[in-house]
N, C-alpha and C positions, 0 to 999 in steps of 0.2 A: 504494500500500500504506500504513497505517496502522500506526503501532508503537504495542504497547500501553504502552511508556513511552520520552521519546524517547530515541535515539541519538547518540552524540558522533561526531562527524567534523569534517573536515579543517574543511570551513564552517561548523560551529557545531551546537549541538543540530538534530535532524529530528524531526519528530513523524509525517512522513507522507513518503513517496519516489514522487515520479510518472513515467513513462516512458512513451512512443511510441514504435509501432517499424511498422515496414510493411514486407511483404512484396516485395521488386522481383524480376521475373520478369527471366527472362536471354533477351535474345531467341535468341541462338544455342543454347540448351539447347535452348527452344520451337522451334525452326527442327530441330534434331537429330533433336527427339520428333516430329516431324511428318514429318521425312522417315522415319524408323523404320515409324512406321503405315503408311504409304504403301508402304512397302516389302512390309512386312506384306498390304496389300490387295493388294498385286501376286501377292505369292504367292498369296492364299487366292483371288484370279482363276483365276491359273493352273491351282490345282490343279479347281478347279471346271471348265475347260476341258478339262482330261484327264482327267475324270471324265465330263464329255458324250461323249469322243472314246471312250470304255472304252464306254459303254453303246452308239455308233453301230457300233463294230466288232462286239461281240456282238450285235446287229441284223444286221449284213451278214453273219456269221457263220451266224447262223441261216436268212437268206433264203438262202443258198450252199446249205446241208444240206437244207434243205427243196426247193431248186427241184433236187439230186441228186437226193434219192430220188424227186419225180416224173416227174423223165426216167429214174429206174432202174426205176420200176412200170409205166412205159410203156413200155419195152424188153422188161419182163418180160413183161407183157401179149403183145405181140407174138411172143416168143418162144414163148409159149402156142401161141398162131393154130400156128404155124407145126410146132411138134410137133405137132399135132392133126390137121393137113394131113399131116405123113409118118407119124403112125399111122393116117390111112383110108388111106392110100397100102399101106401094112407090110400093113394087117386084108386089103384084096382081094388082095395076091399071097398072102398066108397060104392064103385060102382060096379063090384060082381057081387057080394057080399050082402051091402049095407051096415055091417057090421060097429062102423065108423060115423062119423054125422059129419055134414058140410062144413060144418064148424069146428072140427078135429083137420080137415083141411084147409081150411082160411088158417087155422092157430100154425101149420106147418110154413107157408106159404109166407106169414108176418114174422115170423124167426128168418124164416131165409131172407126176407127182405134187409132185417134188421141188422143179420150178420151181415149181407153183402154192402152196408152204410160204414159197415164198422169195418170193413176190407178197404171201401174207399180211405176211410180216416188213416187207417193205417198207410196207405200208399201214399197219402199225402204228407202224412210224417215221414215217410222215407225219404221222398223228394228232399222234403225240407232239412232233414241230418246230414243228408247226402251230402248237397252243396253247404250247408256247415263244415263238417271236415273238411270238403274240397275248399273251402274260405280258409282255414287251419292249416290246411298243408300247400298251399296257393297254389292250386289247380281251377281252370276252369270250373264254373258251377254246375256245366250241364255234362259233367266227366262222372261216368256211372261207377259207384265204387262199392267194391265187393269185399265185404268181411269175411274171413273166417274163422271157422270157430274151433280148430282143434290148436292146441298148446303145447308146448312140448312142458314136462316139471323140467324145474331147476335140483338137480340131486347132489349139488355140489356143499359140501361145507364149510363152514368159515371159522376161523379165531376167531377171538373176544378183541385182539388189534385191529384184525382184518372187519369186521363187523364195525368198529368206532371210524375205521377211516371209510368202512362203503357209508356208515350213517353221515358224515361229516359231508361226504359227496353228493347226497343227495340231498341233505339237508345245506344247502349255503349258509344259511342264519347262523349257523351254529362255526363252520369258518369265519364268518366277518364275527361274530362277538368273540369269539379266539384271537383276531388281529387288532 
């Protein structure tokens, strides 16, 4: 700095005052702030982890609903056959017989109706799971998608380690409150 007229002090007139100074980094702050971040990435892993784990369950969620309702439309279905089979059955004693009354076949006739609204409802549910998962695993909506239902078991066993670290992997929460 420069005075515009000098100064008295202790040393004697200044006309001009120079200073140096430099900035020293603390390494245990820098070591703090670094585990801080870190900690930080831990979490914003984790949560990214249980955010996969949200979308995988609403996937599994959706194949569950969707492979229901087509073993419920295929029961339905079946059920159909099978009313249609005991109203030609009901129709000839009606009318070789009389054994039966008109109204024993109106009452077959109102099931089958009722089941085939309840075939519709279910198809319509399928449509709509359908293009759900297909929304979920981003596929076209009108992309026909076939569940199926056989599984293989899992026959393998775990430690009590192996068991905390597959819970930790699938649970993130429990990584980020760890970090």
């Amino acid at each position: 700095n420069t005075f515009l007229s000098p100064v008295q002090t202790a040393a004697g007139e200044q006309r001009f005052a120079l200073g140096v100074s430099q900035k020293l980094t603390n390494s245990k702050r820098r070591r703090t702030r670094a585990a801080i971040a870190a900690a930080e990435v831990g979490t914003a892993e984790a949560d990214l982890q249980r955010l996969q784990l949200e979308v995988a369950e609403k996937i599994r969620i959706a194949c569950f609903q969707l492979w229901f309702v087509q073993k419920a439309a295929e029961i339905t279905g079946e059920d159909i056959e099978s009313l249609r089979q005991i109203s030609a059955i009901i129709q000839t004693q009606y009318e070789v017989k009389q054994s039966v009354t008109q109204q024993d076949v109106l009452n077959v006739e109102t099931e089958i109706s009722r089941v085939q609204n309840q075939l519709t409802v279910l198809r319509q549910k399928e449509k709509s799971y359908s293009a759900r998962l297909a929304r979920l695993v981003h596929l076209p909506p009108h992309v026909d998608v076939e569940i199926t239902d056989s599984l293989t078991p899992l026959t393998t066993q775990y430690s009590l380690p192996e068991l905390t670290e597959r819970a930790i992997q699938f649970r993130p929460e429990l990584s980020g409150q760890l970090a």
